[in-house]
mmCIF file of the C-alpha atoms, coordinates in Angstrom:
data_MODEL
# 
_entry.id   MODEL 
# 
loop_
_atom_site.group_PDB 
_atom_site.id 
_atom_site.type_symbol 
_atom_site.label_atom_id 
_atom_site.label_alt_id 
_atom_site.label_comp_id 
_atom_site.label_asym_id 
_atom_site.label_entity_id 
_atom_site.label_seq_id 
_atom_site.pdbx_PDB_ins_code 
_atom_site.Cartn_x 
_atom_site.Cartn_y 
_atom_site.Cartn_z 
_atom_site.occupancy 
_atom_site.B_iso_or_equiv 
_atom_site.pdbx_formal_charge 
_atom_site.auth_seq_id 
_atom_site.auth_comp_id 
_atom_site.auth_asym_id 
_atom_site.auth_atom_id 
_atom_site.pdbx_PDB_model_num 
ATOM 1   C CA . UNK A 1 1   ? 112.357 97.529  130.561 1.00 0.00 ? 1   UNK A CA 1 
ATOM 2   C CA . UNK A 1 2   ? 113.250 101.238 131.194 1.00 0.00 ? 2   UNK A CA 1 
ATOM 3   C CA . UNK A 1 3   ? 111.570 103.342 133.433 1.00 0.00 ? 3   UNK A CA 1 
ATOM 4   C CA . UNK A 1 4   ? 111.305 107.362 133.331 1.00 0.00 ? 4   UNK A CA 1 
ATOM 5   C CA . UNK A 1 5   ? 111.585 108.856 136.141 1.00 0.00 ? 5   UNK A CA 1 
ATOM 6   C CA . UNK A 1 6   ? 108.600 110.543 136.688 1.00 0.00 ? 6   UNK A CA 1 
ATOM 7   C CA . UNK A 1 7   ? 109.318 114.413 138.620 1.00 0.00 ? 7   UNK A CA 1 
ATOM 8   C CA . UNK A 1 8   ? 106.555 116.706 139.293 1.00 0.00 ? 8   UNK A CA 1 
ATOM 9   C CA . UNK A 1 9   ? 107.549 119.292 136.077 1.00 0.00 ? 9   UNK A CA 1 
ATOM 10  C CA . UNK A 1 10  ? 107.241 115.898 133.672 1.00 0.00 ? 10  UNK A CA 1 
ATOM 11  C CA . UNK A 1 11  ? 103.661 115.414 132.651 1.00 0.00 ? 11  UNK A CA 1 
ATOM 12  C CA . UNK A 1 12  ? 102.459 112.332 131.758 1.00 0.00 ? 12  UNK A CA 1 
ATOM 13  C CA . UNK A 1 13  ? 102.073 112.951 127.924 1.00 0.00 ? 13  UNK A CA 1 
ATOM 14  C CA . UNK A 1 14  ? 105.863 113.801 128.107 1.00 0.00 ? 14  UNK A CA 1 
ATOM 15  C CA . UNK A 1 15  ? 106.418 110.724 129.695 1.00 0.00 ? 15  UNK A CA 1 
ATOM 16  C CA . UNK A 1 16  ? 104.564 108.550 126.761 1.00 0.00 ? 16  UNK A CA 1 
ATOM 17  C CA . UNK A 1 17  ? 106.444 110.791 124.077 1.00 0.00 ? 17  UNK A CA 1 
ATOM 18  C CA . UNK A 1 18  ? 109.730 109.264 126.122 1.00 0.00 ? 18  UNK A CA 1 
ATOM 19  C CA . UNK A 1 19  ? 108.676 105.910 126.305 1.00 0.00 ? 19  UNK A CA 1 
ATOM 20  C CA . UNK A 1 20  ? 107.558 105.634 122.582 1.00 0.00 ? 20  UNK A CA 1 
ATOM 21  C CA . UNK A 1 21  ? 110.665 107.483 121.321 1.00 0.00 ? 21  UNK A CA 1 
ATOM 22  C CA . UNK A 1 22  ? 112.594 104.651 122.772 1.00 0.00 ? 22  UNK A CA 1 
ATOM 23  C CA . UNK A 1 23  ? 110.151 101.516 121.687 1.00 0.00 ? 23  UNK A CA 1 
ATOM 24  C CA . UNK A 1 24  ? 110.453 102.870 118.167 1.00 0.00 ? 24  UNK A CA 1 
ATOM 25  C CA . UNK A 1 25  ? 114.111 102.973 118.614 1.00 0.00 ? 25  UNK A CA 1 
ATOM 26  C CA . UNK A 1 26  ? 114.809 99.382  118.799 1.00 0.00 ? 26  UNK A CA 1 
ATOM 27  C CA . UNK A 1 27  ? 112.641 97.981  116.386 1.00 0.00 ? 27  UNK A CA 1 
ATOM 28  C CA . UNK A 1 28  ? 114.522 96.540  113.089 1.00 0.00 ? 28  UNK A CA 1 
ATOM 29  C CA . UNK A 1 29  ? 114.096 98.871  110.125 1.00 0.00 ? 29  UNK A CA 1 
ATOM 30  C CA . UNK A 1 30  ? 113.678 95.511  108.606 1.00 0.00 ? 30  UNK A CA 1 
ATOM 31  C CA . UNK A 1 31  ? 110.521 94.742  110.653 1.00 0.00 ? 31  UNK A CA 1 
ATOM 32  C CA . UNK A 1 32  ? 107.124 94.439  109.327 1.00 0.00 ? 32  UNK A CA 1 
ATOM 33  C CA . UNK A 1 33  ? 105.455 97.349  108.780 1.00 0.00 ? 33  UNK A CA 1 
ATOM 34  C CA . UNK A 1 34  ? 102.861 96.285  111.169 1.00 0.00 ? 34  UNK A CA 1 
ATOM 35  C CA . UNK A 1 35  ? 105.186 96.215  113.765 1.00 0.00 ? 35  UNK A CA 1 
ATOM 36  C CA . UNK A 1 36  ? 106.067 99.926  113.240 1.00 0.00 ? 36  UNK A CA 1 
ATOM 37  C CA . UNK A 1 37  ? 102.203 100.702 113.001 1.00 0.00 ? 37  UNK A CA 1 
ATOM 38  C CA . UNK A 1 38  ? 101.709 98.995  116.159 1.00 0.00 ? 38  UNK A CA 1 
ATOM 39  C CA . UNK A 1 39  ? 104.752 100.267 118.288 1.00 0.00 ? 39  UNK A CA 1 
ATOM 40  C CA . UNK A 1 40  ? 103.868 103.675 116.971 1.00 0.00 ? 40  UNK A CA 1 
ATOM 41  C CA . UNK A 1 41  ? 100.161 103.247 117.922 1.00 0.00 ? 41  UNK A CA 1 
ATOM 42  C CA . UNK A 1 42  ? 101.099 102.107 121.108 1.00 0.00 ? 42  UNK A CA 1 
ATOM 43  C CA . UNK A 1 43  ? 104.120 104.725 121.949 1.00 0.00 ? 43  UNK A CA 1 
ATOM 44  C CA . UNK A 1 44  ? 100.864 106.929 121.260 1.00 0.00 ? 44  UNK A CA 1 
ATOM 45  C CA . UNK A 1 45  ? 99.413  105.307 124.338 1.00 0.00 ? 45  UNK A CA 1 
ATOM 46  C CA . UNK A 1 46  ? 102.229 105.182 126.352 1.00 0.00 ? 46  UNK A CA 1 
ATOM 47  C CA . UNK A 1 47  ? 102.446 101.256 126.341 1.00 0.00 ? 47  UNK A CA 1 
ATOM 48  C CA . UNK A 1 48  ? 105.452 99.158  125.056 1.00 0.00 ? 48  UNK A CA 1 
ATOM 49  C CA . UNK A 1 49  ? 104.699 96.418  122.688 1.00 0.00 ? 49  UNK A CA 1 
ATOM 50  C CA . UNK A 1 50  ? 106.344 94.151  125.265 1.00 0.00 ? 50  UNK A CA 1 
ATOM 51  C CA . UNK A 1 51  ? 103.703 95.402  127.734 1.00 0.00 ? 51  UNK A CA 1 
ATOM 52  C CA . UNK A 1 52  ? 100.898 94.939  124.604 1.00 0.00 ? 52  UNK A CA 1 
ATOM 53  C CA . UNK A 1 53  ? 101.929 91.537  123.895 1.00 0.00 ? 53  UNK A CA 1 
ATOM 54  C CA . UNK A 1 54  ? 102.664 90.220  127.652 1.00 0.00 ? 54  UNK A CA 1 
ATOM 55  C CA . UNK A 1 55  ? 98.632  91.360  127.981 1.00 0.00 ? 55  UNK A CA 1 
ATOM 56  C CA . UNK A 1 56  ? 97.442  89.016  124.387 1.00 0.00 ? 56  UNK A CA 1 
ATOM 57  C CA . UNK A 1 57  ? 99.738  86.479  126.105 1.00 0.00 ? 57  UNK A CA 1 
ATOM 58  C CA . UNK A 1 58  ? 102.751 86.845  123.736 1.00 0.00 ? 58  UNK A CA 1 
ATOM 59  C CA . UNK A 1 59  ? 105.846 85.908  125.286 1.00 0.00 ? 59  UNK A CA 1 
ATOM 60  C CA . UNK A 1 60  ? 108.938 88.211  124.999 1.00 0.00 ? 60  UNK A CA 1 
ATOM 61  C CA . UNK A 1 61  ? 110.931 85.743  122.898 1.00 0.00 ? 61  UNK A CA 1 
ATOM 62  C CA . UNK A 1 62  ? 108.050 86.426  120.173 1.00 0.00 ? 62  UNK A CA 1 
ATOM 63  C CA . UNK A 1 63  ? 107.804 90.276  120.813 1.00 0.00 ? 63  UNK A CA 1 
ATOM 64  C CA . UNK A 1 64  ? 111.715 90.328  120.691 1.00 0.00 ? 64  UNK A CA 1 
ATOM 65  C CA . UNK A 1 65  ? 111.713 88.063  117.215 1.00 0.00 ? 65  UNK A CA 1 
ATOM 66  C CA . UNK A 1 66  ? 109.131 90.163  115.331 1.00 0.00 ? 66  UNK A CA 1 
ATOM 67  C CA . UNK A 1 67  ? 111.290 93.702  116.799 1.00 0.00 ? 67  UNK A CA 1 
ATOM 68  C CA . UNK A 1 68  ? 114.566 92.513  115.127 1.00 0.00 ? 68  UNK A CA 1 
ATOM 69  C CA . UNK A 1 69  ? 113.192 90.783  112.084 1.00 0.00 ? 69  UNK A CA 1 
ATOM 70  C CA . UNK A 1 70  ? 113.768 87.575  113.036 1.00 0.00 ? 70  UNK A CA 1 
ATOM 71  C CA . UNK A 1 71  ? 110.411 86.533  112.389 1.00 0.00 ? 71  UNK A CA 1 
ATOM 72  C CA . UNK A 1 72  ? 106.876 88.307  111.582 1.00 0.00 ? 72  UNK A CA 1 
ATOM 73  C CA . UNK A 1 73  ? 103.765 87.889  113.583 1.00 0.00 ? 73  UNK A CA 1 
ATOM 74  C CA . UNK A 1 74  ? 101.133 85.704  113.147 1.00 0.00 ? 74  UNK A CA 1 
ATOM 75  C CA . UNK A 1 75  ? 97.658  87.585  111.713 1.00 0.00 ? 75  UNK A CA 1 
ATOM 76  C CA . UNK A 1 76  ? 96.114  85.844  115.088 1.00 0.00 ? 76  UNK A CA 1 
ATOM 77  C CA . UNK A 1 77  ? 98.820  86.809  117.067 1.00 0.00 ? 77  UNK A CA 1 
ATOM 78  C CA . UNK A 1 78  ? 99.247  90.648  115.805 1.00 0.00 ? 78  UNK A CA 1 
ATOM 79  C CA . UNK A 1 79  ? 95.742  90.780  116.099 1.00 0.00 ? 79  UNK A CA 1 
ATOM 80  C CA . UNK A 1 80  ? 95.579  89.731  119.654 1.00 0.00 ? 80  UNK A CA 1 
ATOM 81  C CA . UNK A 1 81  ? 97.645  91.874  120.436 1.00 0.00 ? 81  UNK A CA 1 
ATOM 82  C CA . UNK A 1 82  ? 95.801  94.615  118.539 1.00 0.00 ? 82  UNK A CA 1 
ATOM 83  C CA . UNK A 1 83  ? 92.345  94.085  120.038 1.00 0.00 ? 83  UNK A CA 1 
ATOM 84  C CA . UNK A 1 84  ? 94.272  94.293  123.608 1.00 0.00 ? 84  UNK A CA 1 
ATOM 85  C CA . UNK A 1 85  ? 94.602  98.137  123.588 1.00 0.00 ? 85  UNK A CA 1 
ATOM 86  C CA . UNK A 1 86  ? 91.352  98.954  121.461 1.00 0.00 ? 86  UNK A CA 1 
ATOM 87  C CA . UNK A 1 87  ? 92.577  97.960  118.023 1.00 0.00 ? 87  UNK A CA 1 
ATOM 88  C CA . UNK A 1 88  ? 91.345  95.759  114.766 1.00 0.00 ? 88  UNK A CA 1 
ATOM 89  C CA . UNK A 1 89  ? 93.376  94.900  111.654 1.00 0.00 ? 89  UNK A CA 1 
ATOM 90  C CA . UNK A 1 90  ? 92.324  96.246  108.614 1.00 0.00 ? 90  UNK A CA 1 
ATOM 91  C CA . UNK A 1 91  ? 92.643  95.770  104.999 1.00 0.00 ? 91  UNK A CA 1 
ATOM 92  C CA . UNK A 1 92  ? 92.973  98.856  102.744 1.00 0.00 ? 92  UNK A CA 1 
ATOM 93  C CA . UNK A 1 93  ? 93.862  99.438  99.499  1.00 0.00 ? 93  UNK A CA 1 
ATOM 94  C CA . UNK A 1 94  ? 97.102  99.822  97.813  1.00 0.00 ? 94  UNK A CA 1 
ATOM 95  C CA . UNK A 1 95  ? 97.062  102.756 95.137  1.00 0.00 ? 95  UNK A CA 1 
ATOM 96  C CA . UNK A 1 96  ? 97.604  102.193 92.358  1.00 0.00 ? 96  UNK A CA 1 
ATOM 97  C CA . UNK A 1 97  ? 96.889  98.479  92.667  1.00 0.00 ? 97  UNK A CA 1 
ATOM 98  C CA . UNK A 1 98  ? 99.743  96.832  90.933  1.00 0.00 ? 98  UNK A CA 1 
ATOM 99  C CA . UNK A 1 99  ? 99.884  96.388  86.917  1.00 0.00 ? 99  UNK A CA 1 
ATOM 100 C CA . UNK A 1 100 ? 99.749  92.780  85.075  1.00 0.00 ? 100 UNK A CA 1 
ATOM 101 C CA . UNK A 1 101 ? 102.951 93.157  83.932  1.00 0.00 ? 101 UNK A CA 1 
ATOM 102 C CA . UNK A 1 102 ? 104.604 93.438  87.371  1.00 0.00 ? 102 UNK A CA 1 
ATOM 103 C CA . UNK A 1 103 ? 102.603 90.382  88.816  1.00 0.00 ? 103 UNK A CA 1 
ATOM 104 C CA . UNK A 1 104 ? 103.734 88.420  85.866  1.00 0.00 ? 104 UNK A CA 1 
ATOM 105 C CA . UNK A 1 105 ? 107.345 89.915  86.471  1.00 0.00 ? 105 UNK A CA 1 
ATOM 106 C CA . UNK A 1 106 ? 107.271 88.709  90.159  1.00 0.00 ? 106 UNK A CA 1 
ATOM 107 C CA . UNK A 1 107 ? 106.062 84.837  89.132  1.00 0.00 ? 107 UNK A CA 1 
ATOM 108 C CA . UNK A 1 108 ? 102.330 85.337  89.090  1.00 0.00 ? 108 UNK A CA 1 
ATOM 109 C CA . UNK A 1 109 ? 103.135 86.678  92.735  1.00 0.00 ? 109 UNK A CA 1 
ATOM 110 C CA . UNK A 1 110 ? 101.802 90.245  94.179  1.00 0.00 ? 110 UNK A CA 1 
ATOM 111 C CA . UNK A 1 111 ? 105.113 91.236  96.424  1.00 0.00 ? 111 UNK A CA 1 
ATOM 112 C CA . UNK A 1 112 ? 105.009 94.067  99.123  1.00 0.00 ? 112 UNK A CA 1 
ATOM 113 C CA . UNK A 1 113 ? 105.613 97.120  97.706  1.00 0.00 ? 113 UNK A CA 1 
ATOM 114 C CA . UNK A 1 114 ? 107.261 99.988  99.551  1.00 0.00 ? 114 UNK A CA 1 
ATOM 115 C CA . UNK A 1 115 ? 104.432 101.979 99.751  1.00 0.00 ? 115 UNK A CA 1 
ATOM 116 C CA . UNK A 1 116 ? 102.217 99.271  101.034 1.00 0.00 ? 116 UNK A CA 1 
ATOM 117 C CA . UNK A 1 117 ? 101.739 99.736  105.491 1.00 0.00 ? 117 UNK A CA 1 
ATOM 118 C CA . UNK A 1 118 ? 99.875  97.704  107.506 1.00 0.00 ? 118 UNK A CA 1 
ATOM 119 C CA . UNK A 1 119 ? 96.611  100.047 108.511 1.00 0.00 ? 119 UNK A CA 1 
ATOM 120 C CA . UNK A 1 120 ? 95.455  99.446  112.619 1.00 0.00 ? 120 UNK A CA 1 
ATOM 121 C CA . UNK A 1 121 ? 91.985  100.982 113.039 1.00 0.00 ? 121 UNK A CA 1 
ATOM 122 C CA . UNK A 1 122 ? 90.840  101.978 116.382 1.00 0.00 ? 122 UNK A CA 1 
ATOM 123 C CA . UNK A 1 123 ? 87.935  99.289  117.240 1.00 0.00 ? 123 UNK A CA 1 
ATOM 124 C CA . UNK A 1 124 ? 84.771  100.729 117.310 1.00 0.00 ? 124 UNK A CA 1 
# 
């Protein structure tokens, strides 16, 4: 993990601007969109989704799997991790929902679309 230097002329929002620039910078472009919700959530916040996960009890093998595409997180596990700095999952919907024709073209199966992101809410 990288630490910033912290001076007396860098504030700490600076520093969390810093910290998330470089989170976002090693995740996959070819990692869930979660993933980039999250890390971008929690750049926000200053924290590194290493930090988020090590705190839901995610070990850095997992973190490391879902940041290069290697694998994608569990709903329990992304939620966990979620709900650890004041987040819930939530469902929202697509528009416009797709057409019958391109479920039937897919198999009868709805694929993610490239408009479709994974929405974290702030818990309430």
């Amino acid at each position: 993990m990288t630490a910033f230097p912290l001076s007396g002329r860098l504030r700490l929002s600076q520093y969390a601007r810093q910290k998330s620039k470089l989170a976002m910078a090693d995740v996959s472009p070819h990692a869930h969109p979660a993933i980039h919700s999250l890390c971008a959530i929690l750049g926000d916040k200053g924290v590194t989704l290493t930090e988020a996960g090590a705190r839901a009890g995610v070990t850095d093998t997992a973190i490391i799997n879902w940041k290069y595409a290697k694998a994608s997180p569990t709903l329990n596990l992304l939620e966990c991790v979620a709900n650890g700095v004041g987040y819930t999952l939530a469902l929202i919907p697509i528009s416009p929902p797709p057409r019958q024709d391109q479920v039937a073209a897919s198999g009868g199966r709805v694929t993610p679309s490239s408009h479709t992101a994974a929405n974290l809410s702030e818990a309430p």
